[in-house]
Structures are given as structure tokens and as C-alpha cells.
C-alpha positions as CSV (number, residue, x, y, z in Angstrom):
1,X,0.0,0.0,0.0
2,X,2.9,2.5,1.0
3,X,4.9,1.4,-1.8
4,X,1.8,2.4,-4.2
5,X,1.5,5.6,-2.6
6,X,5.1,6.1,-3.0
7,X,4.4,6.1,-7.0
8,X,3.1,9.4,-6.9
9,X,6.6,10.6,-6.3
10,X,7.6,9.2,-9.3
11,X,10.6,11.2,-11.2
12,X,10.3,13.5,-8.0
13,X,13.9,14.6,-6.9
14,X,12.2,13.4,-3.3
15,X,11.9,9.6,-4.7
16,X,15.5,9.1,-4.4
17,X,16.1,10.9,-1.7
18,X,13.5,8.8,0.1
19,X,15.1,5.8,-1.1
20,X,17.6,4.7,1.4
21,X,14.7,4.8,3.7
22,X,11.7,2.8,1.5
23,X,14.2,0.5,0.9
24,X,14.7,-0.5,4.3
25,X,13.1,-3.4,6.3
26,X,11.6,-0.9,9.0
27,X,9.7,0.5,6.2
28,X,8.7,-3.0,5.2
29,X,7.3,-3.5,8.6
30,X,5.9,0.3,8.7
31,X,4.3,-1.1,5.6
32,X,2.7,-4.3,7.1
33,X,1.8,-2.7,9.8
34,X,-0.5,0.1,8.0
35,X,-2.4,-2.4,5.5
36,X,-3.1,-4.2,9.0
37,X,-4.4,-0.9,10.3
38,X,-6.8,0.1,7.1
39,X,-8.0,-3.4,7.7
40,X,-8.6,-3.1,10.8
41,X,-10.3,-0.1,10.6
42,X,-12.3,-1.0,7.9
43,X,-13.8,-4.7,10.1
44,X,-14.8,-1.3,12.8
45,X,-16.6,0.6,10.2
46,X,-14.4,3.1,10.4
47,X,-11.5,5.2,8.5
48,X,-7.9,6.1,8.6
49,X,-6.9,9.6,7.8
50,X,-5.6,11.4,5.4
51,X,-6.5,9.2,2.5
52,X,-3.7,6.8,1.0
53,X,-3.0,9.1,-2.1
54,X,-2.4,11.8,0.6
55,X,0.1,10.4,3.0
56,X,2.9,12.0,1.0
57,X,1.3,15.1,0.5
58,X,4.0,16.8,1.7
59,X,6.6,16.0,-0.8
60,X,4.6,16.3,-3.3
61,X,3.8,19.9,-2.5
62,X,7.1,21.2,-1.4
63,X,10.0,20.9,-3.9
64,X,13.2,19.9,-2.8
65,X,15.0,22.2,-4.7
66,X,13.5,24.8,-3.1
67,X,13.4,23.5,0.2
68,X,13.9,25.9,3.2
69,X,11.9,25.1,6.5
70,X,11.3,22.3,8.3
71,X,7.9,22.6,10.3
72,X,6.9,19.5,12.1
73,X,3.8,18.2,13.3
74,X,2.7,15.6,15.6
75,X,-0.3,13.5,13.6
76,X,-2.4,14.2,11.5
77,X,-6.2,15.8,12.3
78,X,-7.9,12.8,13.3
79,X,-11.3,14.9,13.0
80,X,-13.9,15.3,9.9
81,X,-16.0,18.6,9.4
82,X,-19.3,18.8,6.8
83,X,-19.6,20.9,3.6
84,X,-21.8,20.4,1.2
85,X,-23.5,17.8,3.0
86,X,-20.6,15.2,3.0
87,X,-18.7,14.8,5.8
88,X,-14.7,15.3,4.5
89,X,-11.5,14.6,6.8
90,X,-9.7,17.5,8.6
91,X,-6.2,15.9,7.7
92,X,-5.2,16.5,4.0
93,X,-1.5,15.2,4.3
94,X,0.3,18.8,5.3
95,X,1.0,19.2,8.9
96,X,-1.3,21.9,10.3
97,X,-2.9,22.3,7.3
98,X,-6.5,21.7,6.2
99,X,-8.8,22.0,2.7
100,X,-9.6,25.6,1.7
101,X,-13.3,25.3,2.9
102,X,-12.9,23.4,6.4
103,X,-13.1,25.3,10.2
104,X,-9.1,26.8,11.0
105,X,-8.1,24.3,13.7
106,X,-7.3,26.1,16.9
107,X,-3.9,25.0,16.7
108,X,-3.5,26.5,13.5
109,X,-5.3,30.4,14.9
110,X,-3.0,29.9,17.1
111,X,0.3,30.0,14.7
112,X,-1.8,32.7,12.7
113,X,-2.0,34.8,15.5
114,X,1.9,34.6,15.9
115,X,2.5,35.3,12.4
116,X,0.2,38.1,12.8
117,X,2.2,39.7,16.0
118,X,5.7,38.7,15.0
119,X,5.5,39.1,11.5
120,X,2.5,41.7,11.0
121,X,0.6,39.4,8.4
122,X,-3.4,39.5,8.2
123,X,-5.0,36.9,9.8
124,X,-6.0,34.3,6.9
125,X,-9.4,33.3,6.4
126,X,-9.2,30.0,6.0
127,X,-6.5,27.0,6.9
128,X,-4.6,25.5,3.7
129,X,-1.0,26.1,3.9
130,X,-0.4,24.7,0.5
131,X,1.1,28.0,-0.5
132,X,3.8,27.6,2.1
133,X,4.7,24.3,0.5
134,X,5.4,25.2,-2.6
135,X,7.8,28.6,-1.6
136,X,9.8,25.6,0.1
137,X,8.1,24.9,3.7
138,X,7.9,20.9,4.4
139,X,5.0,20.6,6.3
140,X,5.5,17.5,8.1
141,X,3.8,15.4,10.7
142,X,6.0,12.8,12.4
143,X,3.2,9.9,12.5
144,X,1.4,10.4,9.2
145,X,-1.6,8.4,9.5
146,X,-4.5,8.0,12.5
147,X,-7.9,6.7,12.9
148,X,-10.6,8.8,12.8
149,X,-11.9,10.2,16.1
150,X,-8.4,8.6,17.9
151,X,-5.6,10.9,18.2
152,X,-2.3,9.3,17.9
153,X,-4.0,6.0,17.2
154,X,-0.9,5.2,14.4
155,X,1.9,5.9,17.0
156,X,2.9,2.4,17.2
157,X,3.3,1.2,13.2
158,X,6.7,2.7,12.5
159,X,6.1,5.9,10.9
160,X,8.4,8.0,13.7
161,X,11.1,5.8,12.5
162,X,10.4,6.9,8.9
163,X,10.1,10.5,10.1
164,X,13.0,10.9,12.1
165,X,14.8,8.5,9.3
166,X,13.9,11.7,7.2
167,X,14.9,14.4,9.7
168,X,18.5,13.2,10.1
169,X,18.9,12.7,5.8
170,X,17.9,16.3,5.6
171,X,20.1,17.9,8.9
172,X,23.2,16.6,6.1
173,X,21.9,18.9,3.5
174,X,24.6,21.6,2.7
175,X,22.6,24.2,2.6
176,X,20.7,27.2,4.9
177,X,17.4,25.2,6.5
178,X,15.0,26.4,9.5
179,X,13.9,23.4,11.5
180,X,10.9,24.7,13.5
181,X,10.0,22.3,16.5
182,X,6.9,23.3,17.7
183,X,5.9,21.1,21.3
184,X,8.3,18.5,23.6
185,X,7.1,15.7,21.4
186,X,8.7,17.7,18.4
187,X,11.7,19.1,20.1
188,X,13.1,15.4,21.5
189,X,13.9,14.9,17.4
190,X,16.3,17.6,18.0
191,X,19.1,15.6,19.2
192,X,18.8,13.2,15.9
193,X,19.9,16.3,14.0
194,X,23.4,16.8,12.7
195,X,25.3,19.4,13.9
196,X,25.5,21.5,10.8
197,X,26.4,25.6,11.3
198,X,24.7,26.4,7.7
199,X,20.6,25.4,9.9
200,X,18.9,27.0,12.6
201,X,16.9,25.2,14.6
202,X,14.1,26.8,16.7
203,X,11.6,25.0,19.4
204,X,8.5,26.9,21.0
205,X,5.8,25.3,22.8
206,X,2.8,23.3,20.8
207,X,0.3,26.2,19.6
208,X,-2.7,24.0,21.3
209,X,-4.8,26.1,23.5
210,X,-4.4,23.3,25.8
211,X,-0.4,24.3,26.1
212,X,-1.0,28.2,26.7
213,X,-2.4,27.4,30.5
214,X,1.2,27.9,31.6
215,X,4.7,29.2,31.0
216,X,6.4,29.2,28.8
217,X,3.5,29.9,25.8
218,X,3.8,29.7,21.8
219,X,2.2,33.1,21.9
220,X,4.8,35.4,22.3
221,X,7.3,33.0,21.1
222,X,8.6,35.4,18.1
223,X,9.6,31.9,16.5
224,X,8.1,33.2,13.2
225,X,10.3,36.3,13.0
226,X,13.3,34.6,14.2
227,X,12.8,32.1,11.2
228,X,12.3,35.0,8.7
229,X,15.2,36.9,9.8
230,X,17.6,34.0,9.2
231,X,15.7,33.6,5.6
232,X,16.1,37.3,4.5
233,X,19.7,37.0,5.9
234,X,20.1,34.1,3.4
235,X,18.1,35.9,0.5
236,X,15.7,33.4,0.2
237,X,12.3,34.6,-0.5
238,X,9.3,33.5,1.5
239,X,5.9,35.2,2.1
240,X,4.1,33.8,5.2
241,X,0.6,35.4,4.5
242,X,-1.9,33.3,2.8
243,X,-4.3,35.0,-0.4
């Protein structure tokens, strides 16, 4: 199933960059282990999210030529919202993202309203970050699969090990990249990183309301402006408001 979904990546730069890890037997297993989980779900009467031509969304949006920031997320939206009288998942493959026409996740308000302080950006109207994929932002999830209604239901399959597999591939890029850790579960994938002196690497707390009871808070976190200063510094071009 993986391996299918891998074919829309073909004679994508990001197909053989992916390879030393696809080819490898935790992959195999990761695989296994996610055709056992669509089964699973489907003997429930229930789904997996985002849809299997979705899962690698976020390579397919972001070109790795042009790749400059690292954004991770935690899973995908394990919720569904309702337009046009069909119910449609929140999780389209792009961490934090979601389609053009669903609710903005608090989460997401959240990182707007920093963008909006920091940066001085108008609040968007809606929540698809597909426009900060393709100016060279990898919006990516650690676990990218869960079951609807079950947040962090796919944490045991294998897909950290794919994810953090990635995360170390990309610290050995020789060139300038912003990795933005946003939470603790994020910022323990620091320490996979290679030391390189051409990346930053910035960690705030998760922008869920639930983490802005206490000290320290997102909100306030400038993380946005610290990241765009470090891109103007390199003259790479990136607009952070959304049309």
C-alpha cells in the first residue's frame, strides 16, 4: 500500500532521496503494519486519515530544490467537518494544514495569531497552507496516518522511525534550513539532527490552546520572526501570509 502511494513521487527529486529509507526493512514492517491498520479499521466501520493518495502530501507539494523550512507536526487531524452535505476529513497530508473550505483548527489560529504579531501578516481566512509548501516549507507530521476520532492511534506502526529516518537525511543537506519544533514531542527529534552551522533550529511550545495554560507559551514565542530573519539573511524569498 505505502509502496503504491510512493508512485506518486515518481521522477520526483524526493523519490530518491527517500530511497535509502523505502528500501529499508523498518519500512517494510511500517508497511505491514499500516495495510493491518486500514483493515482493521475497515472490520470497525471506520476510517484512517488522510486518504492513502495523501500520505505523502507533503513532498509532493514542497519541492526539494527549493526547500527551506522544516515545520513538524505531531499526527495528522484525526477529525472530519461537513460541507456540502458530506462529511470530509480535517487531515489533507500537510501538517497543520487543512482543505480551503474546512473550520481553522485552533492549533492553526494559534500560529496565525503569531504570524500576525511577529510578522504583521493579516490573519487568513481559511487553513490550507499549500502556499507555504510550494515557496519551500515541508509541512510534516511525524506519524502520518491516525484513525478517525483517535488521536495518535498510528503511534505504534513505525512511521516515527520513517520520520525521524527523514529528519537526520535532511540535517546533512549543505545548505541554509530552518527546523521549526513546535511542542516536547517535536523538540526530543532535536538531538537526531546533525550538527551542521549552515541550519537554525528553533523549538516553541505546541500552539494547542491546551499548552498556553502555563509558562512558557507559543504566543509570544517570536519563533516566526526569528525564522524569517535568518531567511532574509540568506536571500531566500518567502511570504508567510496566505491569499
Amino acid at each position: 500500500m505505502l509502496f503504491h502511494a510512493l508512485e506518486k513521487l515518481k521522477n520526483n527529486p524526493w523519490m530518491e532521496f527517500l530511497k535509502p529509507i523505502t528500501q529499508s526493512a523498518p519500512f517494510a514492517t511500517l508497511n505491514q503494519n499500516y495495510m493491518q491498520a486500514l483493515s482493521d479499521a475497515q472490520a470497525r466501520q471506520t476510517r484512517v486519515f488522510p486518504p492513502p493518495n495523501a500520505l505523502f502530501k507533503a513532498f509532493e507539494a514542497t519541492p526539494l530544490e527549493s526547500l527551506h523550512t522544516i515545520l513538524l507536526g505531531q499526527d495528522p487531524y484525526h477529525g472530519i467537518f461537513t460541507y456540502k452535505n458530506q462529511e470530509h476529513p480535517l487531515a489533507m497530508g500537510l501538517s497543520f494544514s487543512v482543505p480551503i473550505h474546512a473550520p481553522i483548527p485552533k492549533s492553526l489560529q494559534n500560529i496565525y495569531q503569531e504570524l500576525q504579531q511577529s510578522l504583521h501578516i493579516s490573519l487568513p481566512t481559511h487553513g490550507n497552507l499549500q502556499s507555504w509548501a510550494k515557496q519551500g516549507v515541508l509541512l510534516l507530521n511525524a506519524i502520518l496516518s491516525v484513525e478517525k476520532n483517535k488521536a495518535k492511534s498510528h503511534g505504534h506502526l513505525g512511521w516515527e522511525s520513517f520520520t525521524d529516518s527523514i529528519l537526520i537525511q535532511l540535517s546533512h543537506l549543505q545548505r541554509p534550513l530552518v527546523f521549526i519544533f513546535l511542542g516536547r514531542v517535536a523538540q526530543e527529534k532535536i538531538k537526531l539532527l546533525n550538527s551542521n552551522p549552515q541550519h537554525l533550529i528553533l523549538s516553541a511550545p505546541h500552539p494547542s490552546p491546551l499548552a498556553q495554560r502555563r509558562p512558557p507559551f507559543f504566543l509570544g514565542s517570536g519563533i516566526f520572526s526569528h525564522a524569517q530573519s535568518f531567511l532574509n539573511q540568506k536571500n531566500i524569498a518567502m511570504r508567510w501570509d496566505l491569499d
